[in-house]
N, C-alpha and C positions, 0 to 999 in steps of 0.2 A: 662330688659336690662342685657345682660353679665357681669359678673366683674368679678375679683382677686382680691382677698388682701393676701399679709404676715404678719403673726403675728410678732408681737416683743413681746422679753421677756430680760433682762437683757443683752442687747445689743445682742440679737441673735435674727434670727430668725426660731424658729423652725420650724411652721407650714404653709402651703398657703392653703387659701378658693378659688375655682373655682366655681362660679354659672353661669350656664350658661342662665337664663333668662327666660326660662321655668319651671323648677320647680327640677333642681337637682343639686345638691350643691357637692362635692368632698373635701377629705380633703387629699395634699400630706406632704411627709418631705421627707428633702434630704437623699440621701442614702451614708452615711459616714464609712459603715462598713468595705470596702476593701480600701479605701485611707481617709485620712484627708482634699481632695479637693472636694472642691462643684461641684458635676456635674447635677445637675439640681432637680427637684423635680419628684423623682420617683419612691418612694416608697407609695402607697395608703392605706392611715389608715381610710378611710371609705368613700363609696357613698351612699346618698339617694336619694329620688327618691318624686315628688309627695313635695315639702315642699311648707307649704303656706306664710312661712315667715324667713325674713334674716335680721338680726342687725347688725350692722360695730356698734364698740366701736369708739375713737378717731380716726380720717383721719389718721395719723401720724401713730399711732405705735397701730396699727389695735388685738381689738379682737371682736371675732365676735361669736353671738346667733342664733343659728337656733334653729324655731320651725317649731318639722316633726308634731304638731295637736294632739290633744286628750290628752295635758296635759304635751308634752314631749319633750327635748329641747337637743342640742347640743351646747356644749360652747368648744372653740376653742381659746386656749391664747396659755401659757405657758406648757399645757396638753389638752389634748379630751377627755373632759366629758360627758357623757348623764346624762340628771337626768329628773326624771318627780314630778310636783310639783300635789296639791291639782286641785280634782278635781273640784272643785268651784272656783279657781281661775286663773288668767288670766293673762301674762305678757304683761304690756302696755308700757312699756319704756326700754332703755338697755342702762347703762349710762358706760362709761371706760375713765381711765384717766390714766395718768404717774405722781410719785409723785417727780420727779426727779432721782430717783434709778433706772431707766430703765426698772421698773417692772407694768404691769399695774395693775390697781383697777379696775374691774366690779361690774356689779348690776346691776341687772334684778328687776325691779321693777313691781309688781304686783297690783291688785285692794287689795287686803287683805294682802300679804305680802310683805317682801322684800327680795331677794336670793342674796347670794356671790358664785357664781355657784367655782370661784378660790380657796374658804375658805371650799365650802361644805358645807355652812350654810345656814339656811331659819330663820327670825325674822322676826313677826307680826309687819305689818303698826303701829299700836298702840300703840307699845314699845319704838318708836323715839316722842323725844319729840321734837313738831312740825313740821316742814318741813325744811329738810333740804334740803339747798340751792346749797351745791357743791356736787359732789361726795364722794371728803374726810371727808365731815361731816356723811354720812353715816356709813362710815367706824373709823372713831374716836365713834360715838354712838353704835358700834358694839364690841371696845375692851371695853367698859363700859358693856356688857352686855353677859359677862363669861360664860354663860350657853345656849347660843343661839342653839336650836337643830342643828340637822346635815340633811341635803338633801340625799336624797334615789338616791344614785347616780352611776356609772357606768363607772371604766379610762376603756378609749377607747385605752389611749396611751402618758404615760408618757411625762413626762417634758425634759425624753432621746431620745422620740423618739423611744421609744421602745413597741410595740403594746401589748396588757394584754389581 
């Protein structure tokens, strides 16, 4: 089935996800370079093609996971980032929330690990003690855990909008 969603990010929003329901997914931002007035989304910071899967964070103030398969994923908030995790491991959840600051929380949760694709982090399932319940307990167990590596990852296109 078709969708769109816009991302929200600290009361803005920068990016829109178009999947069209087949299998290709679009990422635009508006083009603010010649005026300060929104005139639609038309600038394209990246198409795939062929994706087997698409995650909506929170209905509301939307971020969204694409996995293009073989390990490698598109995260789509506040910036566009690709990153590819372990290949042994497999993203089975995508959890995002607003903490009232108008910024969202993601988390890609894996069979062995857990990914902050927004933070550019990766921490082993193991390293939280027990299951966390909400989203923000992940992320409270994550500033306790200072040294969490970093994800092999890839801006697609800034938090301005501006492609890299």
């Amino acid at each position: 089935m078709a969708a769109v969603w816009t991302t929200y990010y600290n009361g803005g929003r920068p990016y829109r996800v178009q999947f069209d329901g087949k299998g290709t997914v679009a990422v635009y931002r508006p083009d603010f370079r010649r005026t300060r007035t929104f005139k639609g989304w038309s600038v394209c910071v990246g198409i795939w093609h062929n994706v087997p899967s698409v995650w909506v964070g929170d209905p509301v103030r939307h971020t969204v996971l694409i996995g293009l398969g073989g390990g490698r994923y598109v995260y789509v908030g506040e910036k566009v980032v690709q990153f590819c995790i372990p290949h042994w491991d497999d993203i089975v959840d995508f959890i995002s929330t607003e903490a009232g600051s108008g910024v969202p929380y993601a988390i890609a949760v894996g069979h062995q690990n857990v990914y902050f694709p927004s933070q550019g982090q990766i921490v082993p399932r193991s390293a939280f003690s027990g299951t966390p319940k909400a989203p923000l307990e992940f992320f409270e167990q994550l500033l306790r855990l200072s040294s969490a590596p970093l994800l092999h990852e890839e801006v697609v296109c800034d938090a301005l909008g501006k492609r890299l």
